[in-house]
C-alpha positions in Angstrom: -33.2 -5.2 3.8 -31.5 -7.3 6.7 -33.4 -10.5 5.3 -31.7 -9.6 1.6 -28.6 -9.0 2.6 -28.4 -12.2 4.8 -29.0 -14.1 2.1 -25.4 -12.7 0.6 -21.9 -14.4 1.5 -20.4 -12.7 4.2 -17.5 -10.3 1.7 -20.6 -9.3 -0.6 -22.7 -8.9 2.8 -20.3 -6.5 4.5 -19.8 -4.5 0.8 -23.4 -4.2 0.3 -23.7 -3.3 3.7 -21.5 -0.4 3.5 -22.7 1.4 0.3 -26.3 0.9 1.6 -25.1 2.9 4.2 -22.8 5.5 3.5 -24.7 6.0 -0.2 -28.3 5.4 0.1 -29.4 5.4 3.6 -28.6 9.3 3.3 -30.6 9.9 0.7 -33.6 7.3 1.4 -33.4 6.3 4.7 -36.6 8.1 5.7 -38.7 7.0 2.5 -40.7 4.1 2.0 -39.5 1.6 -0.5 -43.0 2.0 -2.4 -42.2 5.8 -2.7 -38.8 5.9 -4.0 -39.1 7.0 -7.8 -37.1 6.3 -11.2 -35.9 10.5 -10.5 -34.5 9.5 -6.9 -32.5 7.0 -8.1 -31.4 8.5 -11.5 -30.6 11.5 -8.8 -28.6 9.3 -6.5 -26.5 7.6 -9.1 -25.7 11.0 -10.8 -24.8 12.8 -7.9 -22.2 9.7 -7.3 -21.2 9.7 -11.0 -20.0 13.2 -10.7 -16.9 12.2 -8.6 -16.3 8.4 -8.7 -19.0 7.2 -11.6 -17.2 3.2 -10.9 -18.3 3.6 -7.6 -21.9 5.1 -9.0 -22.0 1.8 -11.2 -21.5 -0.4 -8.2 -23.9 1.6 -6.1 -26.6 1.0 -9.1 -25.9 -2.9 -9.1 -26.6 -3.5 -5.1 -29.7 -1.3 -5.8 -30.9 -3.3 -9.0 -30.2 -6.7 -6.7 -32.1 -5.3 -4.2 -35.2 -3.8 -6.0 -34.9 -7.5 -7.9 -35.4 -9.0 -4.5 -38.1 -7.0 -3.7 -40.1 -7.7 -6.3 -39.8 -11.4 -6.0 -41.1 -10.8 -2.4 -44.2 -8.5 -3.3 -43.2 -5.5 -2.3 -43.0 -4.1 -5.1 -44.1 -4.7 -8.5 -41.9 -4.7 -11.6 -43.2 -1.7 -12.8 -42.2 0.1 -9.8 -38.8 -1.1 -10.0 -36.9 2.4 -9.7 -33.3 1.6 -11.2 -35.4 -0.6 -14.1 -34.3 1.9 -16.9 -30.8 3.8 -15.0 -28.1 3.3 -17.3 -24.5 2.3 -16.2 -22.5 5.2 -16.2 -19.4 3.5 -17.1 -19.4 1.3 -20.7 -18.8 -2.3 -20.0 -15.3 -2.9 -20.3 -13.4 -5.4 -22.3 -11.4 -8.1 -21.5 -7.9 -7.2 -20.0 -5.0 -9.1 -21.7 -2.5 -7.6 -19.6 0.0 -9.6 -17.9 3.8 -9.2 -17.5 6.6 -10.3 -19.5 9.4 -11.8 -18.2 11.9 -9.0 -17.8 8.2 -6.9 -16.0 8.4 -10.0 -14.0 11.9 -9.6 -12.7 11.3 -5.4 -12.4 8.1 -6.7 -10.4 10.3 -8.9 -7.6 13.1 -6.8 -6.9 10.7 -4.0 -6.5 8.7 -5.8 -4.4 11.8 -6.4 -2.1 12.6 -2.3 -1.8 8.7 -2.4 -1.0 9.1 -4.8 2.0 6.2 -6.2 4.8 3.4 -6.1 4.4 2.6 -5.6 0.8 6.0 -6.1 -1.1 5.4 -9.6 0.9 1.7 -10.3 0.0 2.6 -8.7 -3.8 5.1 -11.7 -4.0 2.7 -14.5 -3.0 0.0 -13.2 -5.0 2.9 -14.1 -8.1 3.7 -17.3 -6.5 0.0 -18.5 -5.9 -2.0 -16.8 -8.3 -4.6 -16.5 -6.0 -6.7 -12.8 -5.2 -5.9 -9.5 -3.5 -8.8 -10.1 -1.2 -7.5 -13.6 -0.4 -4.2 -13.0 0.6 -4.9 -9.8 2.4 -7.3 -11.5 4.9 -5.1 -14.5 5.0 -4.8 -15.7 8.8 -2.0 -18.2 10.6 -4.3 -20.4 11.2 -4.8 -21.1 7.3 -2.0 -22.4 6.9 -0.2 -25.8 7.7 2.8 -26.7 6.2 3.1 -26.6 2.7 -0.7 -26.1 1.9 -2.8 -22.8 2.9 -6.6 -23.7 3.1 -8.8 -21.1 1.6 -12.3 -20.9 3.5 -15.1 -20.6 1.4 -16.3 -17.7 3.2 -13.7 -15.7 1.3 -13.4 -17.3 -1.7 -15.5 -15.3 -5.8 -17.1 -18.6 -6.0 -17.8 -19.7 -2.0 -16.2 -22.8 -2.7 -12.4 -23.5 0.0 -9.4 -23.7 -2.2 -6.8 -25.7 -0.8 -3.5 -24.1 -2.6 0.0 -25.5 -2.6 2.8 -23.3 -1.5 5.8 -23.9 -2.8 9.1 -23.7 -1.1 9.8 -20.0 -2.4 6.4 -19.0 -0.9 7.4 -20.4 2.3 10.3 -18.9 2.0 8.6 -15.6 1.8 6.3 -16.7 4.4 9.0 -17.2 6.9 9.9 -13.4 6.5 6.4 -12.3 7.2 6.9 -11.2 10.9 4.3 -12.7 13.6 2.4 -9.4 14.7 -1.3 -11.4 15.1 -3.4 -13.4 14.3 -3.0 -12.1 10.4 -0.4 -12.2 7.7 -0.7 -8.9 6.8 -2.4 -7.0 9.4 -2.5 -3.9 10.3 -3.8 -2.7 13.9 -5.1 -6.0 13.9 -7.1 -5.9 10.6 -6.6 -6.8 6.8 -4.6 -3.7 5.0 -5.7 -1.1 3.7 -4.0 1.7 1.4 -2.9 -1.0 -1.4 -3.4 1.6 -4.3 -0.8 3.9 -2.1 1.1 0.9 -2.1 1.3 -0.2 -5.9 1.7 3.1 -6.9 5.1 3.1 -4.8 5.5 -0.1 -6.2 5.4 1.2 -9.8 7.6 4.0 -8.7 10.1 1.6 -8.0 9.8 -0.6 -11.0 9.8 2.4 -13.2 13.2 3.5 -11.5 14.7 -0.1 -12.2 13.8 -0.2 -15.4 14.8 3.6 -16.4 11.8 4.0 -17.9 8.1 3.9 -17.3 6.4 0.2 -17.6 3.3 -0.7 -19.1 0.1 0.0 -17.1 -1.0 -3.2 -15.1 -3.0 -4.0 -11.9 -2.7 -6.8 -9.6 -5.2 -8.7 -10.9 -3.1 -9.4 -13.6 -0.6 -11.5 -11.8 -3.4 -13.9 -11.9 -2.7 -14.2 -15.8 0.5 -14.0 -15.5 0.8 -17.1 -13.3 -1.7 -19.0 -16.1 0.1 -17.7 -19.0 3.4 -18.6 -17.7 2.0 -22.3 -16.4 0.8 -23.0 -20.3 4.5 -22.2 -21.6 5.7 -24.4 -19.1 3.2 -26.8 -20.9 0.9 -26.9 -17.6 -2.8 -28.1 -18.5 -5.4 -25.8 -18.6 -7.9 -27.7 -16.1 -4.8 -27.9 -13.9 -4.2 -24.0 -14.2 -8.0 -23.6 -13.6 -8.4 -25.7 -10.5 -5.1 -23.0 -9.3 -7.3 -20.3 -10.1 -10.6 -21.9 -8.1 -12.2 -21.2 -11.2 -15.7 -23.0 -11.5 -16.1 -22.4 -15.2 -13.2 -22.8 -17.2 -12.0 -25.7 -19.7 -13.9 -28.1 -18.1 -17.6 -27.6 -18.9 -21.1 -28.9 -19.5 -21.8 -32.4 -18.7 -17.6 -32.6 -18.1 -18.0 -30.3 -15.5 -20.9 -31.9 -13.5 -19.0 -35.7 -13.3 -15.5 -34.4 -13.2 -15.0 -33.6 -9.6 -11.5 -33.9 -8.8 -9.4 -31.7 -7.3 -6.6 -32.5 -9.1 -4.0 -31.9 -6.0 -0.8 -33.7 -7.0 -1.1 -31.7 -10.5 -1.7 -28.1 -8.7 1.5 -29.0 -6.7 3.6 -29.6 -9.6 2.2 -27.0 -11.5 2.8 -24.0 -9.3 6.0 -25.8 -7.9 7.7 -25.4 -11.3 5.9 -21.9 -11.7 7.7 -21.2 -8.6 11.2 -22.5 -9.8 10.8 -20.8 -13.0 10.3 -17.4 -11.2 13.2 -18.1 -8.9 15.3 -18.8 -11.9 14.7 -15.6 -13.8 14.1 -13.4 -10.8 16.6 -14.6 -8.6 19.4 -16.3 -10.2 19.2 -14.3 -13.5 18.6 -17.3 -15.7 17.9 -16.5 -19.1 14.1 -17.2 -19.8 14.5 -19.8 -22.4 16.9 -21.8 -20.3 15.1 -21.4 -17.3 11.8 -22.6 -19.4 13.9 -25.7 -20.5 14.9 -26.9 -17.2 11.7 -26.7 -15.0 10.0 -28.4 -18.2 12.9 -31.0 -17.6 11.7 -31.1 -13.7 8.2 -31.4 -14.6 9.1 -34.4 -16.5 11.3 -36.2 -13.8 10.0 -35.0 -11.0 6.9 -37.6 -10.4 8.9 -40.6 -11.0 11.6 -39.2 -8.6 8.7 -38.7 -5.9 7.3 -42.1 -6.5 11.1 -43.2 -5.7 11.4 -41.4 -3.0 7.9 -43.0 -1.5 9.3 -46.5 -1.7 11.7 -45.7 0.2 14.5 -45.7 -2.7 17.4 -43.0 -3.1 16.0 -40.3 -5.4 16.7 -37.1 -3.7 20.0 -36.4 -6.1 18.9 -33.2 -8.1 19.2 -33.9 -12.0 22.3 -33.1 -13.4 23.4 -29.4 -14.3 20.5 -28.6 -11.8 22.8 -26.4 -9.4 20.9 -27.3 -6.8 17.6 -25.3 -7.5 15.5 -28.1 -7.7 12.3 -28.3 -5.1 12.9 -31.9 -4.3 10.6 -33.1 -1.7 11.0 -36.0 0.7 7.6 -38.0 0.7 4.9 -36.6 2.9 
């Protein structure tokens, strides 16, 4: 079992680790793998299924992985693969679609600020960066170096670093975060835990804003609503992709294998006007379809201005009308 799971990055490793564990080490810890039958395992996963049957489903998948593993090694055969024939006691689900609207979007960041450090903090960066729970939880000091936070791979879905962008709201919401180790977020000196206590204050709150209750989401779907909001701000989608660290997405096939650019510069502008727009709407209650206007506008002239600005040239006016919102840059 030790030489499977060291074969597993080290988030899946220390996941798998603990429902081997606390779930099956219980049950089977004293049998040999040979004498562990299609009834023990359809009895484990149904006496988990009776209380938490997502957690019952997860169980069954390290299980199937690890009876997949053993049959590759010969210690078992195929046929007495126990989990071979358990169904999943939850259907597949669909899709989710979910993301919020602009007015859910403005609910989302003043509620955030009644929420406060840690996760009213980390909620806000996760809108600002679009990158995952997991990620920004575990974020450490040490990631980050001006305006760019360095993802390692080690805690990345795909095990590949992400190097994301932080705009000047996110540092601006960085420099609240106060300095209590060597984590963003920690708590007694390790990532937080208790973020469903945490969102369902936070719904609390953005249900009391709104005077009524809003739509069902989950974090996760901040990610979408950082993409969705990128595309009307006519963002590429390989650009919102390479934001995402997504591996498969609009770039594919052949594409995929010789297209290897990272695609910095774009990211930056990309979640640098996702950034603005949020600040417009959230924070200087501009109406959405201005606000969607005038960060297109910056979009437009902002590279040329920065190119300016690298010759050395006088280009740090914001445009006109811009009231000073702008995220003009000096060159780097």
């Amino acid at each position: 079992m030790a030489e499977f799971l060291s074969q597993k990055r080290h988030n899946t490793r220390a996941n798998w680790t603990r429902i081997l564990e606390k779930d099956v080490k219980p049950g089977w810890g004293n049998k040999q793998f040979r004498d562990i039958t299609p009834d023990d395992a359809l009895a484990l996963f149904n006496a988990k299924a009776k209380r938490w049957p997502k957690q019952a489903d997860e169980v069954r998948k390290v299980l199937r992985r690890l009876c997949s593993w053993a049959v590759s090694e010969r210690i078992i055969t195929a046929d007495a693969d126990p989990t071979k024939d358990v169904a999943k006691r939850v259907p597949k689900r669909q899709n989710r679609e979910r993301f919020l609207n602009d007015e859910e979007l403005k609910i989302f960041w003043l509620a955030c600020g009644r929420l406060g450090w840690p996760f009213g903090s980390a909620f806000k960066l996760l809108a600002l960066t679009a990158q995952r729970r997991e990620e920004i939880g575990a974020a450490g000091w040490r990631e980050f170096k001006g305006e760019t936070w360095t993802v390692p791979g080690a805690r990345t879905k795909n095990g590949k670093a992400n190097i994301v962008h932080l705009s000047k709201q996110a540092v601006a919401v960085l420099a609240t975060v106060p300095k209590t180790g060597d984590l963003l977020f920690a708590s007694r000196g390790t990532a937080p835990s208790g973020y469903s206590k945490a969102k369902n204050r936070l719904d609390s709150y953005m249900n009391e804003i709104a005077g009524a209750p809003v739509e069902a989401w989950v974090l996760h779907d901040l990610r979408r609503t950082t993409t969705t909001g990128m595309a009307r701000l006519g963002i590429a989608p390989h650009v919102a992709d390479r934001v995402l660290n997504h591996t498969a997405g609009t770039i594919s096939g052949v594409a995929k294998v010789y297209n290897q650019f990272d695609y910095l510069e774009e990211r930056e502008m990309a979640l640098d006007g996702w950034a603005l727009f949020v600040e417009l709407i959230c924070e200087r209650n501009m109406p959405s379809s201005v606000a969607v206007a005038q960060v297109k506008r910056w979009l437009r002239e902002e590279p040329g201005r920065r190119e300016r600005v690298a010759r050395g040239e006088d280009a740090l006016a914001a445009p006109e009308g811009a009231d000073n919102v702008f995220p003009i840059r000096t060159a780097s």
